[in-house]
N, C-alpha and C positions, 0 to 999 in steps of 0.2 A: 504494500500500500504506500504509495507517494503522496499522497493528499490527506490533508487530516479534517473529516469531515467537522464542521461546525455551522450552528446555526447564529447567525448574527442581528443585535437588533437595530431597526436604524430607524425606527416611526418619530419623525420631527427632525433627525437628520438629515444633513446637507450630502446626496451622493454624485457624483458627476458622471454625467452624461453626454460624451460629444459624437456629432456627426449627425449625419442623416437621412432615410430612407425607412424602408421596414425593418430594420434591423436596429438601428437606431430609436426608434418608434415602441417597437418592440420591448426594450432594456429599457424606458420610459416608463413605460405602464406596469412590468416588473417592479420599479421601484417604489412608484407610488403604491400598487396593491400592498405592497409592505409597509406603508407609511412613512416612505422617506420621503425628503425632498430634493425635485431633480433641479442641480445646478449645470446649465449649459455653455458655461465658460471656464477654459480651464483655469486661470488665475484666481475668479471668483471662489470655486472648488478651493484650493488650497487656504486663501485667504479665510474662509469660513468656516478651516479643518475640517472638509473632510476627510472621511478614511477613506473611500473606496469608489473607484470610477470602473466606466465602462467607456470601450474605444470604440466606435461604429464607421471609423473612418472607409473609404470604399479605395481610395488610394492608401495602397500598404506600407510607401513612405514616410505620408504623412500620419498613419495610425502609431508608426513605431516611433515616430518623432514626439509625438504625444507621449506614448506609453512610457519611452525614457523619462522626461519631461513629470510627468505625476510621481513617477517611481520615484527619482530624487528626488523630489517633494517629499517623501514618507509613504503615499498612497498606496495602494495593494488594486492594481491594476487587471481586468478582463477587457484582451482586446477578440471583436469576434470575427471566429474564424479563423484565428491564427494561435493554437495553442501556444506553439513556443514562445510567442511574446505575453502569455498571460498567469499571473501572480493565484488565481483561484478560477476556479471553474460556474459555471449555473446548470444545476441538475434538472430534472426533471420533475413536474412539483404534483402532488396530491395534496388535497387537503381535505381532511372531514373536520368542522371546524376547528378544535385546539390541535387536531393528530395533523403534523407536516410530516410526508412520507416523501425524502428526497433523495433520487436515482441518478445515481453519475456515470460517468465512465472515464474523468480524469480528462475530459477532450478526445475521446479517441473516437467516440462515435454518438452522436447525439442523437440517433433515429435508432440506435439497440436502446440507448437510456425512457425514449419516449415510447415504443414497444414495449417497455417492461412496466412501465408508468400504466399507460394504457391496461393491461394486463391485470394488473393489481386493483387500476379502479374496479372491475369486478367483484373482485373477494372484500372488499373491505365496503361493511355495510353505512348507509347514511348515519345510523345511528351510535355509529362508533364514536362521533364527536360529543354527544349525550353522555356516552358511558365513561368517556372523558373527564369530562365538566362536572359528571358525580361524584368519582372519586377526586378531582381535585376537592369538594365541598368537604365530602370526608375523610377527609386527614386527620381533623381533630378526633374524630370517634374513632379512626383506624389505631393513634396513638394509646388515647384508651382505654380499646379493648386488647392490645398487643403493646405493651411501654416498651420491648425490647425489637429493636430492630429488623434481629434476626429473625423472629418469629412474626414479624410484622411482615418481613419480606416473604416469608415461604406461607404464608396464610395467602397472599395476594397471587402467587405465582400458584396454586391452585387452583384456584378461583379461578382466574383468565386464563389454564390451561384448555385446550382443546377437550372439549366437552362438561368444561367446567362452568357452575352459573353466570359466571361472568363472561365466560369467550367471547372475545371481541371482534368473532368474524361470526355470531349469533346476532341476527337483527334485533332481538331481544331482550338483549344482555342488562341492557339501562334498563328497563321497567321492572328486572330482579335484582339491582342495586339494595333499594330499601331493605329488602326481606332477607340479601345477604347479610351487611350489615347488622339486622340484627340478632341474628345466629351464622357467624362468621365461620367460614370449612377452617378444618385445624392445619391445611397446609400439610407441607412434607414435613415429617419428626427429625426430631436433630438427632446428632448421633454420627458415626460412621456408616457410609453404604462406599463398598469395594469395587470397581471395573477390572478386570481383566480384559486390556485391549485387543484384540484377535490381527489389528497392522496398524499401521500410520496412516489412513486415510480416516479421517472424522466421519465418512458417510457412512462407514461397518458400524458404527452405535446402533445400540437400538434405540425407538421413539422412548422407551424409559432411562435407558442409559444417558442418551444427551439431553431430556428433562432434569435429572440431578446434576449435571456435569453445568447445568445453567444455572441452575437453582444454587451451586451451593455456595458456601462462604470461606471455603477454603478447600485448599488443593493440592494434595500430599503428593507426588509422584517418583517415580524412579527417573533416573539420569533418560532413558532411550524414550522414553516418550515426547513424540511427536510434537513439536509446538503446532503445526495445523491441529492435530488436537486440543492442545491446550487453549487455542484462539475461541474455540466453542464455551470458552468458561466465561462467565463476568470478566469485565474489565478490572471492577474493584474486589476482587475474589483475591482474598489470600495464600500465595505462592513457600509451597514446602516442597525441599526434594529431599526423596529419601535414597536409604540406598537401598539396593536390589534385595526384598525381601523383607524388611525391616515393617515390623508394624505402625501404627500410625494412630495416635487418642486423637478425640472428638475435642478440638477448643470450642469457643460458643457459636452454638448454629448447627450446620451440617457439613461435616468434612465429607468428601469423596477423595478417595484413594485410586490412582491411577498407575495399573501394570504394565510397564513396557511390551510390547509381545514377546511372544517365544523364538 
């Protein structure tokens, strides 16, 4: 991975915007839908601090003469259509109101990123923005009824698992919010649960296997395990290596233990 996805806010922000045509046009109404404000001159832009421009120039001279030009300014520059002169990329965007679902491909192909976009609007229902917006409300009753993190986490990851009350690809999910809430699933139990890997490819899991390996809050393994493996665990998941055979205690939460193959 070369790009480190993020989402950035810019609503009252000054972002720039030069050039002209539909493309140009285009990366306008982008920014406004986000709530920023387009500035059309690049001096203005700087002067204003912004962070972040768009090049729409159609002569590729003058795009890179710009795009220098911002870049020593500080700016984090997309000029379009020309990946190598550009500082971040624009995915592919879904939105079910608060859920932004955004597909890149790093510039390499923006018609595989808008297929897969396309694709996804399907499985992901209207009302997933609802089932959003509820659990944002209950946070405070999530605290609660779970004061410990860990158990707050794995009660949730239940729940919104596939075929859980909450599934978030269930058009129904939001209108069993309440009645979750107030008899909450107990989640995954903490403790140890063990994987014997069978190779280094992540897709050999099973759907319960890479369920815990998601779920857990730390992560015991031997030296030979696959970091493509490892890539399927949280990001914020607790990293242990053990050695080859060596057991492994439950600290708080759910440890999974992970087997090199044979």
């Amino acid at each position: 991975m070369e790009t480190l996805p993020l989402y950035h806010r810019i609503a009252g922000q000054p972002v720039v915007v030069l050039g002209e045509g539909e493309a140009a046009e285009a990366k306008r109404r982008l920014v406004e839908r986000a709530g920023g404000r387009v500035v059309s001159d690049l001096q203005e832009g700087v002067d204003t601090g912004a962070r972040l421009a768009f090049v729409a120039h159609a002569d590729a001279r003058a795009a890179e003469a710009d795009a220098i030009r911002l870049r020593c300014a500080g700016l984090l520059v997309n000029v379009v259509d020309r990946p190598a002169l550009c500082d971040f990329t624009v995915p592919s965007l879904l939105e079910r109101g608060p859920v932004l679902v955004a597909v890149g491909t790093g510039g390499v192909s923006a018609g595989l990123a808008k297929a897969l976009r396309l694709r996804l609007e399907g499985l992901l229902p209207p009302g997933l923005g609802a089932l959003a917006e509820g659990l944002g409300r209950a946070r405070a009753r999530l605290r609660e009824r779970f004061p410990e993190g860990a158990a707050r986490r794995r009660a949730l990851d239940a729940a919104l698992a596939s075929g859980g009350p909450l599934d978030p690809l269930d058009s129904g999910s939001a209108e069993r919010l309440d009645d979750w809430l107030a008899a909450p699933a107990a989640g995954e139990p903490g403790g140890v649960a063990e994987i014997a890997l069978r190779s280094a490819d992540p897709d050999d899991l099973t759907l319960r296997e890479a369920r815990l390996l998601g779920s857990a809050d730390v992560i015991a393994h031997e030296p030979g395990v696959a970091e493509a493996v490892l890539l399927r665990a949280r990001a914020d998941a607790v990293r242990r290596v053990l050695d080859r055979g060596d057991p492994a205690q439950s600290a708080a939460g759910l440890t999974v233990v992970l087997r090199a193959p044979q």
